[in-house]
MIDRENLUM-813360 format. One line per field, with one value per residue: residue number from 1; residue in one letter; x, y, z of N, C-alpha, C in turn. Coordinates in steps of 0.05 Angstrom, whole numbers, plus 32768, in hexadecimal, padded with zeros to 4 digits. Atoms other than C-alpha are relative to their C-alpha. Layout:
BEGIN
seq (NUM/...)
type (A/...)
n_X (X/...)
n_Y (Y/...)
n_Z (Z/...)
ca_X (X/...)
ca_Y (Y/...)
ca_Z (Z/...)
c_X (X/...)
c_Y (Y/...)
c_Z (Z/...)
***
This chain:
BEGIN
seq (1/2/3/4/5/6/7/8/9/10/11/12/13/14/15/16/17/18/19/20/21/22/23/24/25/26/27/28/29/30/31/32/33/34/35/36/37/38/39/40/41/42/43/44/45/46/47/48/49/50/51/52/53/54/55/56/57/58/59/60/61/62/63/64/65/66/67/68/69/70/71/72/73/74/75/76/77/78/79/80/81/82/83/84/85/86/87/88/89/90/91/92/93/94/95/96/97/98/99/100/101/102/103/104/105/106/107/108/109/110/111/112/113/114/115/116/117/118/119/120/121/122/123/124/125/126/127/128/129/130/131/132/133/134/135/136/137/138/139/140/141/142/143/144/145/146/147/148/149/150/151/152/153/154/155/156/157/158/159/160/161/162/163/164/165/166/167/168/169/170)
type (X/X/X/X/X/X/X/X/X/X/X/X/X/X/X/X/X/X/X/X/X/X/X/X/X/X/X/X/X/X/X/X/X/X/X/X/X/X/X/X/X/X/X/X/X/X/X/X/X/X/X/X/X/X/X/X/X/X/X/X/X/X/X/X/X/X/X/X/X/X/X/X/X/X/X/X/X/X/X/X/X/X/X/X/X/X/X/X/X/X/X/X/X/X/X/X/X/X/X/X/X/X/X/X/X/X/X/X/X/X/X/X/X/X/X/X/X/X/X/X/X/X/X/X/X/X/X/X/X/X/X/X/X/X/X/X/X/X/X/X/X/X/X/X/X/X/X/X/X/X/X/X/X/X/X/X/X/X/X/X/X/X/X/X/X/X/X/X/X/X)
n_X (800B/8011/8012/7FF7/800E/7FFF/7FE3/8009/7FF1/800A/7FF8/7FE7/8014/8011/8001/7FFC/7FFF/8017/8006/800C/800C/7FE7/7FF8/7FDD/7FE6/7FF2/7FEA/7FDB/7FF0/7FDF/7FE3/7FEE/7FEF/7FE5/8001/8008/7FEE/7FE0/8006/8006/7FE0/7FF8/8008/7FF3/7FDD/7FFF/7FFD/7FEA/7FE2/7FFB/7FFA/7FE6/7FFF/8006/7FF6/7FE6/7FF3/8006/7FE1/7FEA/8001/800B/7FE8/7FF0/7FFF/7FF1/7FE6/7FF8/7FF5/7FEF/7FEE/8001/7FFB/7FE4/7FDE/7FFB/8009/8018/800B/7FF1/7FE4/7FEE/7FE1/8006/8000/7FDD/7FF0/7FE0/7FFB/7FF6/8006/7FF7/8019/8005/800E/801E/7FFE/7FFA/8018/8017/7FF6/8000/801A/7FFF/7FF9/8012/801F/8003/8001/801D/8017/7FF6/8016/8015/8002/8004/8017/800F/8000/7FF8/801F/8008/7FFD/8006/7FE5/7FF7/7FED/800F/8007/7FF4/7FFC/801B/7FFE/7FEE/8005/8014/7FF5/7FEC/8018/800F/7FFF/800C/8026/8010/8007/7FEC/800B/800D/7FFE/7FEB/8019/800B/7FEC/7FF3/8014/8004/7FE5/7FF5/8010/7FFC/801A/7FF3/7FE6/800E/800D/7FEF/7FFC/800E/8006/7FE7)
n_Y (8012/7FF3/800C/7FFE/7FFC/7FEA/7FEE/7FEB/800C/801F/8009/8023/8022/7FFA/800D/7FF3/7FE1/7FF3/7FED/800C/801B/801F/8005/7FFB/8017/800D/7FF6/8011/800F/7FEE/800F/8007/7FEF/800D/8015/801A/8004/8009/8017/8014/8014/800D/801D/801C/8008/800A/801D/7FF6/8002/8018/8015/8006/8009/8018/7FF9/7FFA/8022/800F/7FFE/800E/8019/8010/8004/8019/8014/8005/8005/801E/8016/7FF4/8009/801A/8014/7FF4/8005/8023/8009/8006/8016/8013/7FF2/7FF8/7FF2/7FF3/800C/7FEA/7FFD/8004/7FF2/7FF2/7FE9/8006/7FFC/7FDF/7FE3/7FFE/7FF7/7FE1/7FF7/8006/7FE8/7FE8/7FFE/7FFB/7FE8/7FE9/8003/7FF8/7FE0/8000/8007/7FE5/7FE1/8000/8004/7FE4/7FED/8007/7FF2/7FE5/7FF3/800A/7FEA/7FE7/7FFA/7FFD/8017/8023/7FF6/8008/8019/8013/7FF8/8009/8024/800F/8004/801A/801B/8007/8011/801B/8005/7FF4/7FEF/7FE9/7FF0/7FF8/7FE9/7FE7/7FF5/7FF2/7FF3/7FEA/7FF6/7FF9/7FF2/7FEC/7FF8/7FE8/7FFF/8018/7FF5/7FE2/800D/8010/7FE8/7FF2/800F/8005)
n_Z (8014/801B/8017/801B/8011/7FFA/7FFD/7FEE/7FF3/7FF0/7FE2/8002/7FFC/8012/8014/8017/7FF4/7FF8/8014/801B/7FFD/8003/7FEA/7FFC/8006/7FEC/8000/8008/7FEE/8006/8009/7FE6/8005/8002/7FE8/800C/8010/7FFB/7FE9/8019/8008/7FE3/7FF6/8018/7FFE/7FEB/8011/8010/7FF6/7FFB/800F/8002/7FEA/8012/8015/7FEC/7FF0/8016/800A/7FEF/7FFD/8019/800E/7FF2/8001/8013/8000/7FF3/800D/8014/7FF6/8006/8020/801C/7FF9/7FEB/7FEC/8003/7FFB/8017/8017/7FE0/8001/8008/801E/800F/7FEF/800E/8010/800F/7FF3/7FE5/7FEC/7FF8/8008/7FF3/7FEB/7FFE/8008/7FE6/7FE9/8011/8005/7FED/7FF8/800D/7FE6/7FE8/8009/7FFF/7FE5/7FEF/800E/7FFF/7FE1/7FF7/8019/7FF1/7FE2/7FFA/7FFF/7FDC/7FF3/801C/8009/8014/800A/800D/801B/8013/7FFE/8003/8027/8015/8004/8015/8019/8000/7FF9/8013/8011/7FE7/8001/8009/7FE7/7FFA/8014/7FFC/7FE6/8012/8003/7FEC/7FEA/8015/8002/7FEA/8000/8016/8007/7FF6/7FF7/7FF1/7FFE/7FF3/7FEC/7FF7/7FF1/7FF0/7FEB/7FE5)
ca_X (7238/7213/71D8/71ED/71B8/71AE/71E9/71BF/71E6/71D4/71DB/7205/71CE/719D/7182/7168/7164/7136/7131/7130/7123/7163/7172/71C1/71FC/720E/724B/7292/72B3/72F6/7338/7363/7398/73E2/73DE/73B4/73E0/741D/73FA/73E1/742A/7441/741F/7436/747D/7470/745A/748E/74C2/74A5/74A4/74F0/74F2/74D2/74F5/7538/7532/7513/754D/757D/7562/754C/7599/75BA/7593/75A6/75E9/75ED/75DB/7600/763B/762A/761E/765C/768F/767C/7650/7610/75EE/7602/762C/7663/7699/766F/7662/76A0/76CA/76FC/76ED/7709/76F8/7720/76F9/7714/76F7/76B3/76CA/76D7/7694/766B/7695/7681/763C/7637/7654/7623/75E5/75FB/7605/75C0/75A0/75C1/75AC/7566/7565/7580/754E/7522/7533/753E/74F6/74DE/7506/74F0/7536/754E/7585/754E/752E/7563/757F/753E/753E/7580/756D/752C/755E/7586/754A/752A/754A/7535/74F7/74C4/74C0/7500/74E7/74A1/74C1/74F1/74B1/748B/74C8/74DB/7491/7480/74C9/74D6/74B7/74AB/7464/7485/74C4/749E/7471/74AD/74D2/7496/749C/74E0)
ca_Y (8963/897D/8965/8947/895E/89A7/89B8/89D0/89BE/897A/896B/892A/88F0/8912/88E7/8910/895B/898A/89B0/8980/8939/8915/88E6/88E9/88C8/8891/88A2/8888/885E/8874/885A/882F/8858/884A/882D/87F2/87E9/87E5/87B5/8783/8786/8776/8736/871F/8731/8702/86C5/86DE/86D2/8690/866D/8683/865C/8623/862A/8629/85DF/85BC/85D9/85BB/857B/856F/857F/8557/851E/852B/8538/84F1/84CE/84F1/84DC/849B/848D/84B5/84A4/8452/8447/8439/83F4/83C1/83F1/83ED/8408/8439/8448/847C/8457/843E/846F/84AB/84DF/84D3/84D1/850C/853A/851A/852C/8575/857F/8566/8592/85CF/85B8/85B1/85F6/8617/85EE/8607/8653/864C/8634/8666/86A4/8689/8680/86CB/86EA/86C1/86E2/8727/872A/870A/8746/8780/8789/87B7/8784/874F/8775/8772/8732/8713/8739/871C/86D4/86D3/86E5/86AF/8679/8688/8655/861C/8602/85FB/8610/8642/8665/8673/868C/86BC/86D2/86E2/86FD/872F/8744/8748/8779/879D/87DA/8826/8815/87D2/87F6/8833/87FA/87D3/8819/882A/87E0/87EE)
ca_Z (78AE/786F/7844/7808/77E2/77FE/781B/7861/789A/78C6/790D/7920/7926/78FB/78CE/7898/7887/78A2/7856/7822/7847/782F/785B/7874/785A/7889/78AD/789B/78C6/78D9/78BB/78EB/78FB/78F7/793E/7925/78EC/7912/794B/7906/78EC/792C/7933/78E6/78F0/792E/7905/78D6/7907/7920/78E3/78DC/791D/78FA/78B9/78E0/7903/78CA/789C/78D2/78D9/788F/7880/78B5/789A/7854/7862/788C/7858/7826/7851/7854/780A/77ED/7828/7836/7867/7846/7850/7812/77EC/782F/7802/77E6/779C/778F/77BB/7786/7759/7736/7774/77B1/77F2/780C/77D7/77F3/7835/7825/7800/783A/786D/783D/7838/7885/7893/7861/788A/78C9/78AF/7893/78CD/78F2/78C7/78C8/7916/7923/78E1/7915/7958/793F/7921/7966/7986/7948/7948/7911/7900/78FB/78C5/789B/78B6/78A2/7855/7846/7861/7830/77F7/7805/7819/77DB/77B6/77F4/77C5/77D6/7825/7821/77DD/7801/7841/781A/77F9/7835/785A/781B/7817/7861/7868/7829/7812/7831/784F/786E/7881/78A3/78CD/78DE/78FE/7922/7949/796F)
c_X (7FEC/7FE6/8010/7FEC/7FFD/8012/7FF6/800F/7FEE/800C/800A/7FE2/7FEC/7FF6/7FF2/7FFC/7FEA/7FF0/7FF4/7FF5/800C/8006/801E/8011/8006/8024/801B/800E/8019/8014/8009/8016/801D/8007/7FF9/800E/8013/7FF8/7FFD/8023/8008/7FFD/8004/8016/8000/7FFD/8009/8017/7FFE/8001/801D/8007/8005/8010/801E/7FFF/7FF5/8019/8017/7FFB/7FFA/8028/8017/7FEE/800A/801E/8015/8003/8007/801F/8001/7FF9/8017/8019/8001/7FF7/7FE1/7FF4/8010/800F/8018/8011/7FEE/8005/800F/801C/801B/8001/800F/8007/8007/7FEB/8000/7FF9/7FDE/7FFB/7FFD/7FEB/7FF4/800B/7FF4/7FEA/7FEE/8006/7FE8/7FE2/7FFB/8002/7FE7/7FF1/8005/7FF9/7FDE/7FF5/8002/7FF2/7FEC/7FF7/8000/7FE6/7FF0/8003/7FF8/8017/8002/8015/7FEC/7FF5/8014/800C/7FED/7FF8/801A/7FF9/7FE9/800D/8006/7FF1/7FED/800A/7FFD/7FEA/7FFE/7FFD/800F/7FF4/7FE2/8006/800B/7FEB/7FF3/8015/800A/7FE4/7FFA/8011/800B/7FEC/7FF5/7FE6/800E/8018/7FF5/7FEE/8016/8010/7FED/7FFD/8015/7FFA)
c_Y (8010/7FEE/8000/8006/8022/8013/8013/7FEB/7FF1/8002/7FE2/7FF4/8010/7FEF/8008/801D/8006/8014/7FF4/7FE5/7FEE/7FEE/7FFD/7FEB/7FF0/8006/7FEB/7FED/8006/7FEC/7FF8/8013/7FF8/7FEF/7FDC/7FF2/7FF7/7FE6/7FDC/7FF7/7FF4/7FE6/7FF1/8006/7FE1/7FE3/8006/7FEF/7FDB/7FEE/8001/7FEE/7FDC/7FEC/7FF4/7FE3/7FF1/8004/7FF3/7FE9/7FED/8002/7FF7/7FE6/7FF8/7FFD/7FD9/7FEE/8001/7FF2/7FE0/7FEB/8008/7FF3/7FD6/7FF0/7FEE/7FE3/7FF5/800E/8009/800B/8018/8002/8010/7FEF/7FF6/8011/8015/801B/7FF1/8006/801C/8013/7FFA/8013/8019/8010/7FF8/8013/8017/7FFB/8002/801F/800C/7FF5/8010/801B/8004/8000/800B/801E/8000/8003/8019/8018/7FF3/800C/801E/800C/8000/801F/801D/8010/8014/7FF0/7FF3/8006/7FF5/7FEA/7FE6/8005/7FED/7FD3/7FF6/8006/7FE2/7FE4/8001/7FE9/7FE2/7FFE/7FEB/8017/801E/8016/800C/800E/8019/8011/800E/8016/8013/800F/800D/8024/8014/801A/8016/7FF8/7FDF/8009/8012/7FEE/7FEF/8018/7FFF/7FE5/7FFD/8018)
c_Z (7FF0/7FF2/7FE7/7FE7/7FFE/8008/8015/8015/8018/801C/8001/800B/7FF7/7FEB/7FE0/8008/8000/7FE5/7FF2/8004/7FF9/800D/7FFD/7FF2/8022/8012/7FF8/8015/8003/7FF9/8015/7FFC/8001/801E/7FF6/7FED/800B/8019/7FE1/7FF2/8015/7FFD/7FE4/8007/801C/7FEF/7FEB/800D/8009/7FF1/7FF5/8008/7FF0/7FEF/8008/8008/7FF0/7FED/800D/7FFB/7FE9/7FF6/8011/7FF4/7FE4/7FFF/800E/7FEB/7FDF/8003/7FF7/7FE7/7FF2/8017/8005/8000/7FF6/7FF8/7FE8/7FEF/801D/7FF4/7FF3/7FD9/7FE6/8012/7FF5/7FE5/7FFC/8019/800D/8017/8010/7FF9/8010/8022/800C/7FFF/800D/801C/7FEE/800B/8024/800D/7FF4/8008/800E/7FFB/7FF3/8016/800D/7FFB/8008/801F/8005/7FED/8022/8015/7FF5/7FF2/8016/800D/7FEB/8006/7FE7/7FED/7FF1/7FEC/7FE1/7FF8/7FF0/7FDA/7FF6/8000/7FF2/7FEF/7FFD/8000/7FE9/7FED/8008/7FF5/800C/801A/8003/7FF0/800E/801C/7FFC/7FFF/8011/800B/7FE9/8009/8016/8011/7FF1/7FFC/800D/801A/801F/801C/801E/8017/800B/801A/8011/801F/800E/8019)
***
């Protein structure tokens, strides 16, 4: 350590110099080092993964209840309208039938992506990485909750500095 005024050389816990009477620069505190870094990502990929978790049985259960009573207003069933309010119309019932099987399949393949983006950040899977980038593409257009998990889960994931702390946690 040096004087910054003199430029005569200092002993460690000196508090000023012995020439000119400066007193010392305080010392620096040291940078965390990539350890710390990779322990801090750690623990967001972690509530990363569990609001997949989250994310994942709310999406199920908010689209089994829409789909119910989706069902039950287009095919019927639904309280004082018993024949429903296409049911002599123009659209046969089986196209309803078709487009609710569709819409069902593309629930459960949702809620399925989101479940193993879920588990494979849980495990810092390499899969889950990417598993987990393509299911915030796709969940960004789920406003408002899907669009802000996308968000996080692009941000958290993408990006050399991201990338390089994600590697370092398998």
């Amino acid at each position: 350590m040096f004087c910054s005024g003199c430029g005569q050389a200092m002993m460690p816990g000196q508090r000023a110099c012995t020439q000119c009477g400066r007193p010392a620069v305080p010392a620096v505190p040291p940078v965390p080092g990539l350890e710390f870094q990779v322990q801090t990502y750690a623990g967001k990929v972690k509530a990363l993964s569990v609001v997949w978790f989250i994310y994942a049985g709310f999406y199920l259960l908010h689209g089994i209840a829409k789909l119910t009573f989706a069902k039950r207003f287009l095919l019927g069933d639904f309280g004082p309208w018993s024949h429903g309010p296409w049911a002599h119309g123009p659209i046969p019932p089986e196209f309803f039938v078709g487009v609710l099987g569709f819409s069902w399949a593309i629930l459960l393949v949702k809620t399925g992506l989101a479940l193993i983006a879920a588990w494979g950040l849980l495990e810092h899977a390499q899969w889950g990485r990417i598993v987990a980038i393509v299911a915030g593409f796709i969940f960004l257009l789920s406003i408002p909750f899907g669009t802000a998990l996308g968000i996080w889960t692009l941000a958290m994931l993408m990006g050399y500095r991201n990338t390089t702390l994600y590697d370092q946690l398998l």
